[in-house]
N, C-alpha and C positions, 0 to 999 in steps of 0.2 A: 428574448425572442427576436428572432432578423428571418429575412426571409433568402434566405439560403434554397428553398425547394425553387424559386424563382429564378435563380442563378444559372446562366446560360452551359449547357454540358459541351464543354470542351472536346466530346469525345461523339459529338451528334452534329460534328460541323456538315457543311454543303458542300462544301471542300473550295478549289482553286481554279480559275480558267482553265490552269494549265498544269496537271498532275504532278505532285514533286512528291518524294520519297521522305518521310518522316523524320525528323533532327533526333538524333540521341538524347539529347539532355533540354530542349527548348520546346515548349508545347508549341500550336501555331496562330496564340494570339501573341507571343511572347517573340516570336519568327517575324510577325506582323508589326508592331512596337520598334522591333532593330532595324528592321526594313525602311521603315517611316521618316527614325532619325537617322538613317547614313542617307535621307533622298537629298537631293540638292534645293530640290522646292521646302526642304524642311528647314536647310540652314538659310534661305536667304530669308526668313522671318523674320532674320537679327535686323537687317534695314529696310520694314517694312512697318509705316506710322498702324502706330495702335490709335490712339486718339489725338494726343500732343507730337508733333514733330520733332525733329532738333534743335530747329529755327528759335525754339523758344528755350528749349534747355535739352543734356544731353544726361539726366538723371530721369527722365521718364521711362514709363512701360513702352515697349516695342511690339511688334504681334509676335516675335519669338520668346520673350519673358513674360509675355500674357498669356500664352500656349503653355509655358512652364507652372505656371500657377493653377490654371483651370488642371491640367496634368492630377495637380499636388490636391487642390479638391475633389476632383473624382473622385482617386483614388480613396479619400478618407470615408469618400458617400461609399464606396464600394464595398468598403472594408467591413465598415460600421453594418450596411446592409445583408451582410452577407452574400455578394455579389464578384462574379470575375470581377478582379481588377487588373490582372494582364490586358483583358475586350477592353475594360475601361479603357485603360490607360491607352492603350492603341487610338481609340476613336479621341481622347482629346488632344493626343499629341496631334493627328489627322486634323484636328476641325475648320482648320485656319489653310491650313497649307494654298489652297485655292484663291485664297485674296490675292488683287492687284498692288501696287502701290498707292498710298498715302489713304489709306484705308476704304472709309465706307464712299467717299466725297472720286475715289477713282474707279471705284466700283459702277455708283452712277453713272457715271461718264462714261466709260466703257458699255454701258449698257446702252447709253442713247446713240450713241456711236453707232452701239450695233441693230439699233432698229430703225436707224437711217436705209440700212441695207434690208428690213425686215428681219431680220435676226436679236437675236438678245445675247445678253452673258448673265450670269451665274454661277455664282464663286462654288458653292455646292457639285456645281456640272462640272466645272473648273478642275476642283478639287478634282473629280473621279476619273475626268481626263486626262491629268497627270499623274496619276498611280497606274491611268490602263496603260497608257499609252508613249506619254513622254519620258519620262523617270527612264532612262537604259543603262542598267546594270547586268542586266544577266544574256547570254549569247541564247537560251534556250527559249527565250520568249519578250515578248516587250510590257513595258513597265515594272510594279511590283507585287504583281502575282499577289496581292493581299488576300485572305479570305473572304468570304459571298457576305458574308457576317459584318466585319469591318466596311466592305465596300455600303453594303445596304445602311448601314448605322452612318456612315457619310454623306449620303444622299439623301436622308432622312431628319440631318441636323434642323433642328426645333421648325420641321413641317412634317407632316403626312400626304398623301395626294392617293390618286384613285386610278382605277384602271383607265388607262389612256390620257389622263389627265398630262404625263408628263410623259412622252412617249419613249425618251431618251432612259429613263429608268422604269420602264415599265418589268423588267426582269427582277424588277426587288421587292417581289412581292406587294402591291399598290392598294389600297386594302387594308392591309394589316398595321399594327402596328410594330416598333420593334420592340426588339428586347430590353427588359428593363436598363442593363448597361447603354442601351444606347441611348435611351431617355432620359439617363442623368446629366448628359452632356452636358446640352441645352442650361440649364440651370444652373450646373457648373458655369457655365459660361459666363454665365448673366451675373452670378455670387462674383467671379471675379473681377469683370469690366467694371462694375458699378465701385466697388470698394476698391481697385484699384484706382481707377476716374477719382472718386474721391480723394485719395493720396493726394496725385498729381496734381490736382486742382488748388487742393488745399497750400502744397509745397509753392506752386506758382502765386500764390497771394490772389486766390479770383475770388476769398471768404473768409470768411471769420468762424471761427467753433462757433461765437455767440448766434451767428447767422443759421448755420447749419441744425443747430439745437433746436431753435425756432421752428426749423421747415420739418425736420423730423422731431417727432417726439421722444420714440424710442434712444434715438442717439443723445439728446439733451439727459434723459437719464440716467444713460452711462458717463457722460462728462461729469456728471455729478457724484453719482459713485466715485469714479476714478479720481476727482478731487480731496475726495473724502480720504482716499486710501494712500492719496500720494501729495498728502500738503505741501506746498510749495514747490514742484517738480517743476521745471518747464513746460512753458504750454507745447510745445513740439513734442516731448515724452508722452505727456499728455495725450495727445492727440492720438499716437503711434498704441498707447496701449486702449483708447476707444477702440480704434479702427481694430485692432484683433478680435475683443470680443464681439463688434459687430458684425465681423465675416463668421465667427464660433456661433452667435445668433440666426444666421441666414444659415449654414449649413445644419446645423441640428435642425431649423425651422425643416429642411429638407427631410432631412432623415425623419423625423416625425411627422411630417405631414404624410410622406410616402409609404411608411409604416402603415398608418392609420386608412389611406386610401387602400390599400393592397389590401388590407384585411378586412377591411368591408365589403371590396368587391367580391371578396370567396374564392377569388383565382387560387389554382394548384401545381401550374405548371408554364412551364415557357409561351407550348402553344394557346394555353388560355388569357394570356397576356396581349398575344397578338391578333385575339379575335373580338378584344373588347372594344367598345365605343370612341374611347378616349384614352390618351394617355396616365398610368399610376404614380409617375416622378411627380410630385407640387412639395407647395410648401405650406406648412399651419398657417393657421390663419394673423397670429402675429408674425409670426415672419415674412410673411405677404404684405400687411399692413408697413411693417416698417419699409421693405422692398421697394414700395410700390410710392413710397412717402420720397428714398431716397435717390429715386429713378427720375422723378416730375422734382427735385428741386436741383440736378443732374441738369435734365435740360433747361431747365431756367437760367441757371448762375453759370454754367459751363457750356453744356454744347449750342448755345445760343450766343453765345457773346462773338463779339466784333474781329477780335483777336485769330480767332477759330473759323467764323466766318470767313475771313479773307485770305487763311492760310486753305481753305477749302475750295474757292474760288481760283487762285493759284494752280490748284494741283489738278480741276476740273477742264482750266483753259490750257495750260499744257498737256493735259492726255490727248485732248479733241484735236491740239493744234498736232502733236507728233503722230497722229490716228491716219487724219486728212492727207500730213506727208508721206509716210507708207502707201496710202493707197494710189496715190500721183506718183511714189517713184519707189516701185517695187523690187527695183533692182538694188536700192540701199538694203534690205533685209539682209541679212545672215544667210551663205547658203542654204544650210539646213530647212528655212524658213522657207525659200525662194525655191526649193523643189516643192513644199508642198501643197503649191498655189495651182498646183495642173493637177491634184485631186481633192483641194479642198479651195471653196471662195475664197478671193484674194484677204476680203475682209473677216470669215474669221481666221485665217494665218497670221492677220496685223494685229488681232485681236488676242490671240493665244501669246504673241512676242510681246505684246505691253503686260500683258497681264503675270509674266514670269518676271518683269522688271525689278530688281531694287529701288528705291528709292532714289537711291544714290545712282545707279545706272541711269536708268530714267534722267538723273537733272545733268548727266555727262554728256548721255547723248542725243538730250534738245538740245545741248548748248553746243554740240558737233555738227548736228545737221540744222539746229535751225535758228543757232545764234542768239 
């Protein structure tokens, strides 16, 4: 049994800002998905820090092969659920697109930046600014014309909010919640940051299996299995065949836990989804437990250490410092930029131009204007 009656109808969308005539052979979450990855906010993801930099190694996840991965999880929650996986698959490709450079550590900074000026930023808001507005590919309308469906499942990534709460999306329904495709995102997300983190943490020598077994239980008793199964193997094979059934653990933990939620609730239909209390995407209770074990020894041994700390300090004192330059000499922007400072604050125009940055653009051009 899956719940397939929950499954968003393709054929009951809200449609598009901007009317366009039906594709022959491409539904239009499928239209939405190819849209996403030809945007240019899609491809600079490739140099844009997921958690590790390059500074420390150039075998780490980036946010466009962590976008690739959550992709590969949806999809499987989707499947398994009985669930669009086209919607899926569009909203995870989407979930990232909005981040600044050198991840959460530029994100802040941009935000304080912008509440200098009484303003804020918001990679979510981010995102939904650049699918309406920036993205120009087509001469008939500006951005990418995604559907109401995608747009709202984006602005909705792992929060809700209420009428008026966020005035900016108050057209997506504020209230309700989404559709179960869009709810899986979130957790998608979370399955993959965390077991990816882990990889890369491990690859960089910041831990031992013997350590990690310690802090989680669950994982010490696959090391132990998997020893069992593969005597004398490398501890690196090792590790590589934990970590798969630990991500196989977290997402069945999904799949069953949402199973089991959904079917308690009684829900029958899309709109009885989006008028419940709370979201139906979780996870079982062991697969929360181990999650939740593997999240707090995350930030203990990884996103707490010195190494990380200081590459985040780095990336926060150059935002602020090329933030502050923009707004003293507005005439360096880009024209495009510099026209639309006479209908938008100068600071957020400075604000939207860091935050489209690579990484790599970003450290070209401190080091052009400010040495």
């Amino acid at each position: 049994m899956n719940l397939a009656r929950l499954r968003y109808p393709v054929n009951a969308l809200r449609g598009r800002r901007y009317p366009e005539p039906p594709h022959p052979y491409r539904n239009e979450f499928q239209r939405d998905r190819d849209r996403i990855v030809h945007a240019r906010a899609f491809r600079r993801l490739e140099d844009k820090t997921q958690v590790f930099g390059e500074r420390l190694s150039d075998h780490f996840r980036n946010r466009l092969t962590h976008t690739i991965e959550v992709s590969q999880i949806a999809r499987t929650l989707a499947s398994a659920l009985g669930l669009d996986e086209d919607f899926t698959e569009a909203l995870a490709l989407a979930h990232d697109i909005g981040h600044p450079p050198f991840g959460h550590a530029g994100e802040d900074e941009l935000d304080r930046c912008m509440r200098a000026h009484g303003d804020f930023f918001d990679h979510n808001l981010h995102a939904l600014r650049i699918v309406e507005d920036f993205e120009l590919r087509y001469a008939r309308f500006p951005g990418l014309n995604l559907t109401f469906e995608v747009r709202e499942g984006m602005v909705k990534h792992s929060r809700d909010f209420g009428p008026g709460e966020w005035v900016e999306f108050d057209e997506y329904l504020p209230g309700l919640r989404p559709p179960l495709e869009a709810q899986l995102i979130d957790l998608a997300d979370e399955v993959a940051y965390n077991t990816a983190d882990l990889d890369d943490a491990y690859t960089a020598g910041m831990f031992t299996v013997e350590e990690i077994s310690a802090a989680v239980p669950r994982y010490g008793e696959l090391v132990d299995e998997m020893g069992r199964q593969f005597p004398g193997a490398p501890q690196r094979a090792v590790f590589q065949e934990v970590l798969r059934r630990l991500i196989d653990l977290l997402v069945s933990g999904v799949i069953q836990g949402t199973m089991h939620r959904a079917q308690a609730s009684g829900v029958e239909n899309v709109e009885e989804v989006r008028r419940q209390s709370g979201r139906l995407v979780t996870m079982s209770d062991p697969a929360r437990a181990a999650n939740l074990a593997l999240k707090s020894f995350l930030t203990e041994r990884v996103y707490s250490t010195a190494s990380l700390a200081e590459e985040r300090r780095l990336a926060s004192e150059g935002i602020g410092r090329l933030f502050g330059y923009f707004m003293e000499h507005p005439a360096q922007l880009p024209e495009a930029h510099r026209e639309r400072i006479g209908t938008h604050p100068a600071h957020r125009v400075v604000c939207d131009y860091i935050a489209g940055m690579t990484d790599g653009f970003f450290r070209r051009t401190a080091e052009r204007l400010l040495g």
